[in-house]
MMTF fields as JSON, N, C-alpha, C and O atoms, coordinates in Angstrom:
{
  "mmtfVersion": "1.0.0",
  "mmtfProducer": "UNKNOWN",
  "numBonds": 379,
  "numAtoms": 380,
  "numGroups": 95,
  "numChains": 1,
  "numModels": 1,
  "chainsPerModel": [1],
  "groupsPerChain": [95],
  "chainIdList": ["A"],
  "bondAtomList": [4, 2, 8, 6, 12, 10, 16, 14, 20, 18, 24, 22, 28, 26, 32, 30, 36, 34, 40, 38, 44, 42, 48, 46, 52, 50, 56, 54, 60, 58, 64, 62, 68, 66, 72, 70, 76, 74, 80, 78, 84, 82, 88, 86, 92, 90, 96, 94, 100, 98, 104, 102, 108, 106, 112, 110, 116, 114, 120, 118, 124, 122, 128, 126, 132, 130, 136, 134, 140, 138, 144, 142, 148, 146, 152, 150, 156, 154, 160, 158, 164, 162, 168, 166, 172, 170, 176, 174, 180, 178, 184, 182, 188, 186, 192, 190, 196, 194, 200, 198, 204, 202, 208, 206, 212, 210, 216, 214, 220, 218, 224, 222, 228, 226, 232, 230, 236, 234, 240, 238, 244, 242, 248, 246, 252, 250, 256, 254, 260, 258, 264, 262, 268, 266, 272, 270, 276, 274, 280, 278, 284, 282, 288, 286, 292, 290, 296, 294, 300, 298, 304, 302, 308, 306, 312, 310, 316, 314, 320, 318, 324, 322, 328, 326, 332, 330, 336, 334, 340, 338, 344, 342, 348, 346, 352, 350, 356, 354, 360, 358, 364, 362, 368, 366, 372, 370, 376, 374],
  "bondOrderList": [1, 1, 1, 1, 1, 1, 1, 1, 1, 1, 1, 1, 1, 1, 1, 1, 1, 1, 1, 1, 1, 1, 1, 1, 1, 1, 1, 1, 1, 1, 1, 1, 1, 1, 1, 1, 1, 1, 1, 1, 1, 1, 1, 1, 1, 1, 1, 1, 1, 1, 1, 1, 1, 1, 1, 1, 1, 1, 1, 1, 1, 1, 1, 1, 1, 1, 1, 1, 1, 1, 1, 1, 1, 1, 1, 1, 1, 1, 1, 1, 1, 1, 1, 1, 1, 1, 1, 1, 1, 1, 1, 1, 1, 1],
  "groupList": [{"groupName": "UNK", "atomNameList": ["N", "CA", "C", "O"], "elementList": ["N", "C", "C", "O"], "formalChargeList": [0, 0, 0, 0], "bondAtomList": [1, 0, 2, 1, 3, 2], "bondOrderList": [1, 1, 2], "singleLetterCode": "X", "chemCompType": "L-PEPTIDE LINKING"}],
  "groupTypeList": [0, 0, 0, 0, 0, 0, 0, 0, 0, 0, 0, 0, 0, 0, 0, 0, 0, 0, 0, 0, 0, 0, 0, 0, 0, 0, 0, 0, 0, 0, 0, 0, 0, 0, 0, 0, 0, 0, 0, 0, 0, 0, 0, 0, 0, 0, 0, 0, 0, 0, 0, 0, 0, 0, 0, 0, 0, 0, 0, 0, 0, 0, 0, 0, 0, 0, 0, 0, 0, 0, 0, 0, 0, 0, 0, 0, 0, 0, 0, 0, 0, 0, 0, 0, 0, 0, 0, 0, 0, 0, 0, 0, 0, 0, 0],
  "groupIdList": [1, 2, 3, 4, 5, 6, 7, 8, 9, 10, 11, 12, 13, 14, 15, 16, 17, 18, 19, 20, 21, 22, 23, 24, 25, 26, 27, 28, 29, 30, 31, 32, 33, 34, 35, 36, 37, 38, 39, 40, 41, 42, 43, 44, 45, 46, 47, 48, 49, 50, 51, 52, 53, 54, 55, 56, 57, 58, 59, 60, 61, 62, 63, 64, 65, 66, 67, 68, 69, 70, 71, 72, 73, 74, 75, 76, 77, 78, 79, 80, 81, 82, 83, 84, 85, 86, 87, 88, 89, 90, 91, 92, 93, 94, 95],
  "secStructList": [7, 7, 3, 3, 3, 3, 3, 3, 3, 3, 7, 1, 7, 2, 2, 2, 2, 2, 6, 6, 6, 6, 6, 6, 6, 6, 6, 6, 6, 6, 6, 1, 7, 3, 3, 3, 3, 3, 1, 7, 7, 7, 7, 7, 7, 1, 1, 7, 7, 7, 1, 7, 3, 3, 3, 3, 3, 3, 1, 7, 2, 2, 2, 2, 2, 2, 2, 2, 6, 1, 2, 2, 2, 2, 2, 2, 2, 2, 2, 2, 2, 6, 6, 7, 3, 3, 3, 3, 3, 3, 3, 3, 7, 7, 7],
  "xCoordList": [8.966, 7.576, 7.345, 8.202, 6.161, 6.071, 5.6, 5.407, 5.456, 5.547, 4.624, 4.557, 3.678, 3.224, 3.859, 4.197, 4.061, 4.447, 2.998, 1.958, 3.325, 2.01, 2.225, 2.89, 1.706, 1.709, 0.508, -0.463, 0.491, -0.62, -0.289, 0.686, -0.864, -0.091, -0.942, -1.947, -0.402, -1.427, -0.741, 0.126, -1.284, -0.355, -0.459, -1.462, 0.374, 0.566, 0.96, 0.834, 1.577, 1.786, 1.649, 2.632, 0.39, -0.353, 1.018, 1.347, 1.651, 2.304, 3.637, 4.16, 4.174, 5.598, 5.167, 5.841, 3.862, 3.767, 3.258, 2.978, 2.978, 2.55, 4.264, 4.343, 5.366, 6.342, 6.816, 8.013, 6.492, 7.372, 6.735, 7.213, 5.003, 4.714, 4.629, 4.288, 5.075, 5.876, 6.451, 6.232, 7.578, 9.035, 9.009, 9.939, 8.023, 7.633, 7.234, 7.428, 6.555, 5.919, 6.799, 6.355, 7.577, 8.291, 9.707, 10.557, 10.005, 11.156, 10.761, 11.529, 9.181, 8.694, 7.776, 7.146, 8.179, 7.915, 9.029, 8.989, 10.254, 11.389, 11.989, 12.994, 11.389, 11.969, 10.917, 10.966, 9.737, 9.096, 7.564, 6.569, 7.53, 6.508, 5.292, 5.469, 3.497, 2.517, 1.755, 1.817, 1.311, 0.272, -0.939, -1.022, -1.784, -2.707, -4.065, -5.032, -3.668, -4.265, -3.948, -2.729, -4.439, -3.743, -4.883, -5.578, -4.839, -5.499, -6.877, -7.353, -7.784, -9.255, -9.949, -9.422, -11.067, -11.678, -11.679, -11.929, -11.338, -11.186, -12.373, -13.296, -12.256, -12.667, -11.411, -10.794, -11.333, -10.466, -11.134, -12.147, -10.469, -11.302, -10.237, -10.88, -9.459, -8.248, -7.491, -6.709, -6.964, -5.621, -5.801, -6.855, -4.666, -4.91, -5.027, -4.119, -6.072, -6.548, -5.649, -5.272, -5.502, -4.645, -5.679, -6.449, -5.521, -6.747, -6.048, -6.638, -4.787, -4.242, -3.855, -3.133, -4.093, -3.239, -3.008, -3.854, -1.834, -1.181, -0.792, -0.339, -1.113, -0.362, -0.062, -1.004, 1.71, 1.95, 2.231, 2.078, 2.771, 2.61, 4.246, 4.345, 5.308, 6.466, 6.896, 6.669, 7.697, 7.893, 8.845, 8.864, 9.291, 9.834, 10.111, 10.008, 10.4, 10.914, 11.959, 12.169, 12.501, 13.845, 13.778, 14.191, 13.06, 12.827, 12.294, 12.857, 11.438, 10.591, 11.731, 11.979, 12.468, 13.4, 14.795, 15.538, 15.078, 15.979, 15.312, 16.03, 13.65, 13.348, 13.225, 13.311, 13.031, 12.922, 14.481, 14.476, 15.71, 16.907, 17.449, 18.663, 16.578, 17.112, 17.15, 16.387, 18.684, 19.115, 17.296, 16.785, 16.503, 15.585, 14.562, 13.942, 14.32, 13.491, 13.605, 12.573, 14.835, 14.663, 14.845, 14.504, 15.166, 15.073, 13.831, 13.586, 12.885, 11.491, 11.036, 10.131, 11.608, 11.185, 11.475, 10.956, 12.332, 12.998, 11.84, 11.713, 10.866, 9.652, 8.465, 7.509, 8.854, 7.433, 8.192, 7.488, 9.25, 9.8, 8.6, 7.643, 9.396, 8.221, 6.856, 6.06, 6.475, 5.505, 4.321, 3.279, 4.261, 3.418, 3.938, 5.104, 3.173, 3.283, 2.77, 1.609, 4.158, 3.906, 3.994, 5.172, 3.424, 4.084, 4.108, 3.081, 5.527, 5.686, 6.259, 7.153, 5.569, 6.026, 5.839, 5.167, 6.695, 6.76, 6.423, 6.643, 5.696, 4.688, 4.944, 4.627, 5.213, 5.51, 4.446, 3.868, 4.008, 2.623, 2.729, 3.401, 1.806, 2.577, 1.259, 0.103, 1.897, 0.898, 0.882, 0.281],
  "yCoordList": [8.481, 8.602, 7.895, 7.936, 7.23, 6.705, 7.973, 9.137, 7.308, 8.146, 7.132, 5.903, 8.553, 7.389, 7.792, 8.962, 6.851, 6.895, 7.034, 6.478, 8.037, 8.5, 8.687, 9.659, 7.816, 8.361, 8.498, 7.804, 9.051, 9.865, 9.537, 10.181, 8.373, 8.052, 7.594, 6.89, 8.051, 7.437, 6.64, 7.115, 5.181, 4.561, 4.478, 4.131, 4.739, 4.5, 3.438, 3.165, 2.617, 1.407, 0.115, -0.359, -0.337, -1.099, -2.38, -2.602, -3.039, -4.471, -4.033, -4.821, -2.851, -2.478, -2.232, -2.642, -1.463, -1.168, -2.086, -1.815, -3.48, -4.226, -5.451, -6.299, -4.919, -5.315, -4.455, -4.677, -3.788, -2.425, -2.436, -1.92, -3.368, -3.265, -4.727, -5.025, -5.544, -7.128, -7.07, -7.557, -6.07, -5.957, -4.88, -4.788, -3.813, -2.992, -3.073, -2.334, -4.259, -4.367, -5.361, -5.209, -6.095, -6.726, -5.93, -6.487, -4.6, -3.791, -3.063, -2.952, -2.368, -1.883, -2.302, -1.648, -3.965, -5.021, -5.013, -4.762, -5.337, -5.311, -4.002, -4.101, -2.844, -1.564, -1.664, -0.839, -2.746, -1.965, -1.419, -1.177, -1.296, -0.932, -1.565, -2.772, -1.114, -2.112, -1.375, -0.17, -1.598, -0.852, -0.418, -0.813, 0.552, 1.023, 1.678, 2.405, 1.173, 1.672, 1.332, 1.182, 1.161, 0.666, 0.433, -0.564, 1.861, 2.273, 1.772, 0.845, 2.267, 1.946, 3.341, 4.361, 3.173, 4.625, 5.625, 5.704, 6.756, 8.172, 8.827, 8.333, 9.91, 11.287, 12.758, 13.309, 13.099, 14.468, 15.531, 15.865, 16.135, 17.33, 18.663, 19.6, 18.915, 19.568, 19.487, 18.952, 19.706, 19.374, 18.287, 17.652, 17.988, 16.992, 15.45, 14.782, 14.928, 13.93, 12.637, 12.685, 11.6, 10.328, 9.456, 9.417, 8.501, 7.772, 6.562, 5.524, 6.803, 5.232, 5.906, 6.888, 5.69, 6.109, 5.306, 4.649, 5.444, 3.875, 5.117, 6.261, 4.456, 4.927, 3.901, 3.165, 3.479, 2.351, 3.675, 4.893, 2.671, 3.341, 2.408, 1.198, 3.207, 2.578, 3.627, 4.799, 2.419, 2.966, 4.679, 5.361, 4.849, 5.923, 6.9, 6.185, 8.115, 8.606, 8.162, 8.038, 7.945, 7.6, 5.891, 5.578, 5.017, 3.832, 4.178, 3.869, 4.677, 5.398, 5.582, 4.955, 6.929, 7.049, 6.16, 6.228, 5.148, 4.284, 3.223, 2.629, 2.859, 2.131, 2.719, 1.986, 3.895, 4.155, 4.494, 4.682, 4.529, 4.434, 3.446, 3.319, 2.482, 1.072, 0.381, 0.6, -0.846, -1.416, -1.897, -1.685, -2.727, -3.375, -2.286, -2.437, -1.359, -0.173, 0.297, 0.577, 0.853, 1.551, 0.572, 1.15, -0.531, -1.564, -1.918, -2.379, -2.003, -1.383, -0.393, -0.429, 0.495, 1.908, 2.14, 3.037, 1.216, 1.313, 1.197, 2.074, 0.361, -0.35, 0.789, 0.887, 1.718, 2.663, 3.947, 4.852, 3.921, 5.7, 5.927, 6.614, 5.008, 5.349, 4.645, 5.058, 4.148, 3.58, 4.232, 3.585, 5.36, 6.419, 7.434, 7.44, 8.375, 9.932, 10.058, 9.994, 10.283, 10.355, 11.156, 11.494, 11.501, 12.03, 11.5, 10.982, 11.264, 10.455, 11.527, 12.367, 11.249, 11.835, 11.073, 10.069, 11.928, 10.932, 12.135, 13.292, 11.572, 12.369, 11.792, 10.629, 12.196, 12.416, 12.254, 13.247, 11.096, 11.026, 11.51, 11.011, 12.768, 13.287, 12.917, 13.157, 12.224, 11.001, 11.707, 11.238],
  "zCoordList": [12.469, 12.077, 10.746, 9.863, 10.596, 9.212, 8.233, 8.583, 6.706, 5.688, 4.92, 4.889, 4.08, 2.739, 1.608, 1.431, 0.772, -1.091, -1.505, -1.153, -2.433, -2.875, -4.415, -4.773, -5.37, -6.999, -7.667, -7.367, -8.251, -9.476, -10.535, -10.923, -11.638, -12.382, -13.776, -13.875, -14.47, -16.083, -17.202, -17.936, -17.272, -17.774, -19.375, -19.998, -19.739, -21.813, -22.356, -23.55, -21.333, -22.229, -21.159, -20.59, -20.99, -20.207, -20.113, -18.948, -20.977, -20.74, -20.013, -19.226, -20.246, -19.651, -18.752, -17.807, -18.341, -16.597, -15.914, -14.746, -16.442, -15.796, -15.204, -14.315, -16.256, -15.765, -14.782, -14.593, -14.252, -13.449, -12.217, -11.206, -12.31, -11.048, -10.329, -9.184, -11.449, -10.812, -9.642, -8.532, -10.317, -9.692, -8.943, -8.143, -8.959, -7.839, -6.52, -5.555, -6.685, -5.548, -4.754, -3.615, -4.689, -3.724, -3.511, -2.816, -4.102, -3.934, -2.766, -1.81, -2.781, -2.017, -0.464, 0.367, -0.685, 0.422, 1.224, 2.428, 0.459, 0.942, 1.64, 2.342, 1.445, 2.727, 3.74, 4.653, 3.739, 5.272, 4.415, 5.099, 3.168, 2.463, 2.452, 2.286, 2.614, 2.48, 1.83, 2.077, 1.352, -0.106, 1.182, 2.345, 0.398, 1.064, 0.146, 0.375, -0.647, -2.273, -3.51, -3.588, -4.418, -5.353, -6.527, -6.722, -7.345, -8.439, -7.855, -8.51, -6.533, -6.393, -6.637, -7.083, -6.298, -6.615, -6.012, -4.81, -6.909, -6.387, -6.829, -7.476, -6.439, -6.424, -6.665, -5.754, -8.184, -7.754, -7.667, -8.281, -6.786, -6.923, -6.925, -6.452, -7.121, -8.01, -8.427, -7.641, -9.465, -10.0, -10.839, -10.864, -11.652, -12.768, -12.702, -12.207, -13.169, -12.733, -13.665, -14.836, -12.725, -12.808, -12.507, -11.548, -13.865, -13.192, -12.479, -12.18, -12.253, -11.563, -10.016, -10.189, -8.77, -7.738, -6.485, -5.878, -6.214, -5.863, -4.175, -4.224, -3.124, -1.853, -1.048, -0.756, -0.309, 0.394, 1.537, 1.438, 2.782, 4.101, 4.452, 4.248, 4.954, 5.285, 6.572, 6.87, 7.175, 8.286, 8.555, 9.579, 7.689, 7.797, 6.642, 5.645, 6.244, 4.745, 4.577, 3.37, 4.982, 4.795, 3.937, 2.821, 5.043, 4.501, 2.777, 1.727, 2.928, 1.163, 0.066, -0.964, 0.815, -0.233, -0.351, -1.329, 1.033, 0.36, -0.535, -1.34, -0.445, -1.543, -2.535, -3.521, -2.776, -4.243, -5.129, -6.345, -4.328, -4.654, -4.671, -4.828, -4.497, -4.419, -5.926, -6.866, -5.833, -7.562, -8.074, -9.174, -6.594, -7.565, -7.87, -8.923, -7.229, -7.979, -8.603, -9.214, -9.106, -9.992, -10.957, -11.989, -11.249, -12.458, -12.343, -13.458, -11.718, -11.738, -12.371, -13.205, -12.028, -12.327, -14.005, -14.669, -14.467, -16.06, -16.733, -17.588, -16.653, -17.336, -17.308, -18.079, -16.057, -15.959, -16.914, -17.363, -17.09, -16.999, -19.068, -19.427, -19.655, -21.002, -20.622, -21.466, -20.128, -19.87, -19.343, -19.447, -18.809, -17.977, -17.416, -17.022, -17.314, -16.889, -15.286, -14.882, -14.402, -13.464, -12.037, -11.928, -11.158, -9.566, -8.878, -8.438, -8.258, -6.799, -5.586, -5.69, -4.62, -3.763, -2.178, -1.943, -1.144, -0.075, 0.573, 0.217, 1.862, 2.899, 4.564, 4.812, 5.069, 6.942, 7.627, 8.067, 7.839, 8.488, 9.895, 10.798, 9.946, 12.154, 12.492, 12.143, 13.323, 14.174, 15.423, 16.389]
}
């Protein structure tokens, strides 16, 4: 079953996260990953609001979490960790 990556994310240091999502986004090309969002407009309506929120759609969780354990993600991920305050999570789309 596919899965979406789903983050909630507020960025603090605009030039490092703009390196993190260079190299993000073809780490997350490379498992099967296709964006489906990507910081457009929301609406929250509970819980703490992020004004950045990013959701890709990959074929499986598994695919998700071997990209996000992957060497080029998380050397991705180096540029976001001070860079913004964040939640990621992966979701089971039952189709």
């Amino acid at each position: 079953m596919s899965a979406l990556w789903i983050a909630h994310v507020t960025v603090t240091d605009e030039v490092s996260y703009k390196k993190y999502a260079e190299l993000a986004g073809p780490a997350i090309a490379d498992h099967g990953g296709t964006f489906l969002a990507r910081g457009g407009r929301f609406v929250q309506l509970e819980g703490k609001e992020r004004p950045r929120n990013v959701v890709a759609k990959f074929p499986s969780v598994e695919a998700a979490v071997d990209c996000y354990n992957s060497a080029a993600y998380q050397a991705a991920l180096d540029h976001a960790r001070d860079a913004s305050e964040r939640e990621l999570m992966v979701v089971e789309i039952t189709e």
